[in-house]
N, C-alpha and C positions, 0 to 999 in steps of 0.2 A: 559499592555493594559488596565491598570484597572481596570480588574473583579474581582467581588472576587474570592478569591485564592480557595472558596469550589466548585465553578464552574470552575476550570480552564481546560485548555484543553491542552495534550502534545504531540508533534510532538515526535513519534518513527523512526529513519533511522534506521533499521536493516542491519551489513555490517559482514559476514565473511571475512574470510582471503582464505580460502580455497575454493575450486567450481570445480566441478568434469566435466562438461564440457568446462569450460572457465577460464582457469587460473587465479588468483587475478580480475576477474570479476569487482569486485567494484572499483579496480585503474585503468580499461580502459578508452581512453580518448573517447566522442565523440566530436565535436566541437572544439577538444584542452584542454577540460578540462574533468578533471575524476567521472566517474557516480558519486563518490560520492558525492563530492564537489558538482556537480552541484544541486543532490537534497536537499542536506545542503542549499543551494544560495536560493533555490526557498522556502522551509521551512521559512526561515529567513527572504527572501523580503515578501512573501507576507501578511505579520504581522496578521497573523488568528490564533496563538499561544503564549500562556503565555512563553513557555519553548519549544526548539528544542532538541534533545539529537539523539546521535549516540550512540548505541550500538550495541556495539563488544566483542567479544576475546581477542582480539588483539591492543594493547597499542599505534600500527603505525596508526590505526583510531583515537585515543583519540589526537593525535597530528594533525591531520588532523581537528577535530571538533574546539582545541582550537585555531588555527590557520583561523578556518573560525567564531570564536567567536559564539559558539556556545556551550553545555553542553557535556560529553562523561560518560558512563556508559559500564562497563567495564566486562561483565556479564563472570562465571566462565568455563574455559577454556572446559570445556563437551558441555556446552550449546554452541559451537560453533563447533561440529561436523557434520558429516552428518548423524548422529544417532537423533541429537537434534529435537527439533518439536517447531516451532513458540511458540505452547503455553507454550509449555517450558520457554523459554527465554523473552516471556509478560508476563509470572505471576513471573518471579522471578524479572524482571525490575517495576511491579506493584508495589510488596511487599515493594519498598522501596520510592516509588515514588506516594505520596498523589496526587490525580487531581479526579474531577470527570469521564474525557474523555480521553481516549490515543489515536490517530492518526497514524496509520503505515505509510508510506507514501517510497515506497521501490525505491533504488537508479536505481532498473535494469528496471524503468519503467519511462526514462529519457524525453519522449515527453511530458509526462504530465505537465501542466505548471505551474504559480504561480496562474494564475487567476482560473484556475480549484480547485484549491487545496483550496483556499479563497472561492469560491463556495460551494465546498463540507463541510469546516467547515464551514458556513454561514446555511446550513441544516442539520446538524448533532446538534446544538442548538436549534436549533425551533424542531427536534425530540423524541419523546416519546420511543422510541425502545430503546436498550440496545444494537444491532450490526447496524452497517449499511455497507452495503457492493458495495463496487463500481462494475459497469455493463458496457458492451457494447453490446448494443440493436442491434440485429443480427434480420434485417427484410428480410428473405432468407428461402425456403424449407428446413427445419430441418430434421434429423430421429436419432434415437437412438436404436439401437441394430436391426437395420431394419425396424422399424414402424414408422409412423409418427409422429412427437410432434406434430407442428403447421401447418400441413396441410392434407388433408386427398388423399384419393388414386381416391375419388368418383367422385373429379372433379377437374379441373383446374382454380387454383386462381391464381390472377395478385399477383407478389410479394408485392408490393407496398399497396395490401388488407390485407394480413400478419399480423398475431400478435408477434410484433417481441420476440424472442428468446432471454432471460438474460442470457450472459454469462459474469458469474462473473471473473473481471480483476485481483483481488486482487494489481492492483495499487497504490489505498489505501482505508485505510478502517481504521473503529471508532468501540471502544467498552467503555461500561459505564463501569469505573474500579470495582466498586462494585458488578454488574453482573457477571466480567468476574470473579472475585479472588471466588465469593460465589460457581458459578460450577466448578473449581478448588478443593476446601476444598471439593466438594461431591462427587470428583471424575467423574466429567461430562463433556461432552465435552464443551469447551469455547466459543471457534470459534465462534457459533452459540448459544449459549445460552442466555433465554431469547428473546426477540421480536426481531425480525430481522427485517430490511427495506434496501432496495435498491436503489442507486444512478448513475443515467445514468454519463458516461464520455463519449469523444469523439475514434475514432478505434484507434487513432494516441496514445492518452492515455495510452489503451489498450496494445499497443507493448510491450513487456516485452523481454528482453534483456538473455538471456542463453544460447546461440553459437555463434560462430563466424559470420554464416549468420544472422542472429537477429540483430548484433552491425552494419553491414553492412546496413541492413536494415536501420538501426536508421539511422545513416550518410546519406545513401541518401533520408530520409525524415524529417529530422530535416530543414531544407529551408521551410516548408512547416509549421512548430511550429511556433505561433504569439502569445506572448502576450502581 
């Protein structure tokens, strides 16, 4: 694309093999074609990445990546249980993978499209933070543990007056790699380390795919995805 390679930006697909409510999760099809693939297609069309890479466990992804011409990273077989923790398996795919930015960009969050994903790294560049976290702006009476967030008990606001509510989609989401490896070495948490900022996506975005009614979901609103 270009850039220089000390600013470069990389597309993460995180894909286990195993999934404790939906069997081989990542090889279901929606549309005819399987979560993975498809966020592999959309990674790769919408050219907002120096490098796309799947990382897995499992070796039947890495043929899947090369096959959609794309990078696979093969991360060790622990880091692919359900004991494992994200940041687990992004500082050990960091450690070997120079870029300034890594992109997650998860396959179970199939409505998201190409043009979104080109949006989102399109402001992840022009940002100063060190996380940026994708969002679906919930403009709705909130409460938490019984109380209100964003609205009060005193009186009655049109929703539409609302300050909407960020709930974070983790459909995809950016960390500056030096950020994230330096709270690693100090035993901090990653995730969120250093400035954080936030990225609206749309609700369709948002869907995230982990049972069976979820995949269902997706199929009957995928007609409804344009990009």
């Amino acid at each position: 694309m270009g850039r220089d390679k000390n600013k470069s930006i990389l597309a993460l697909i995180p894909a286990r093999m195993g999934s404790q409510r939906l069997a081989r999760k990542n090889l279901r099809e929606l549309g005819g074609v399987p979560l993975i693939a498809r966020a592999i297609q959309k990674c790769r069309d919408c050219a907002a990445f120096d490098e796309v890479w799947v990382n897995s466990e499992n070796s039947q992804f890495g043929e899947i990546a090369t096959s959609e011409g794309v990078h696979f990273h093969q991360r060790p077989e622990a880091l692919g249980s359900n004991a494992a923790t994200s940041e687990q398996y992004i500082a050990e795919f960091l450690e070997s993978h120079p870029c300034e930015w890594v992109v997650q960009v998860h396959s179970i969050a199939p409505l998201l499209t190409a043009s979104e994903i080109r949006a989102f790294v399109e402001y992840v560049h022009k940002s100063t933070a060190d996380v940026v976290l994708s969002y679906e702006p919930v403009q709705i009476e909130c409460a938490y543990l019984g109380k209100p967030v964003n609205f009060t008990f005193a009186e009655k606001t049109n929703s539409q007056e609302l300050q909407p509510i960020q709930r974070i989609s983790w459909s995809i989401t950016a960390w500056r790699r030096s950020s994230f490896l330096s709270a690693v070495t100090r035993g901090e948490c990653a995730t969120y380390s250093g400035k954080v900022d936030y990225y609206p996506v749309s609700p369709l975005a948002s869907h995230v795919i982990k049972t069976e009614q979820d995949l269902k979901i997706a199929e009957a609103l995928l007609p409804l995805v344009e990009d």
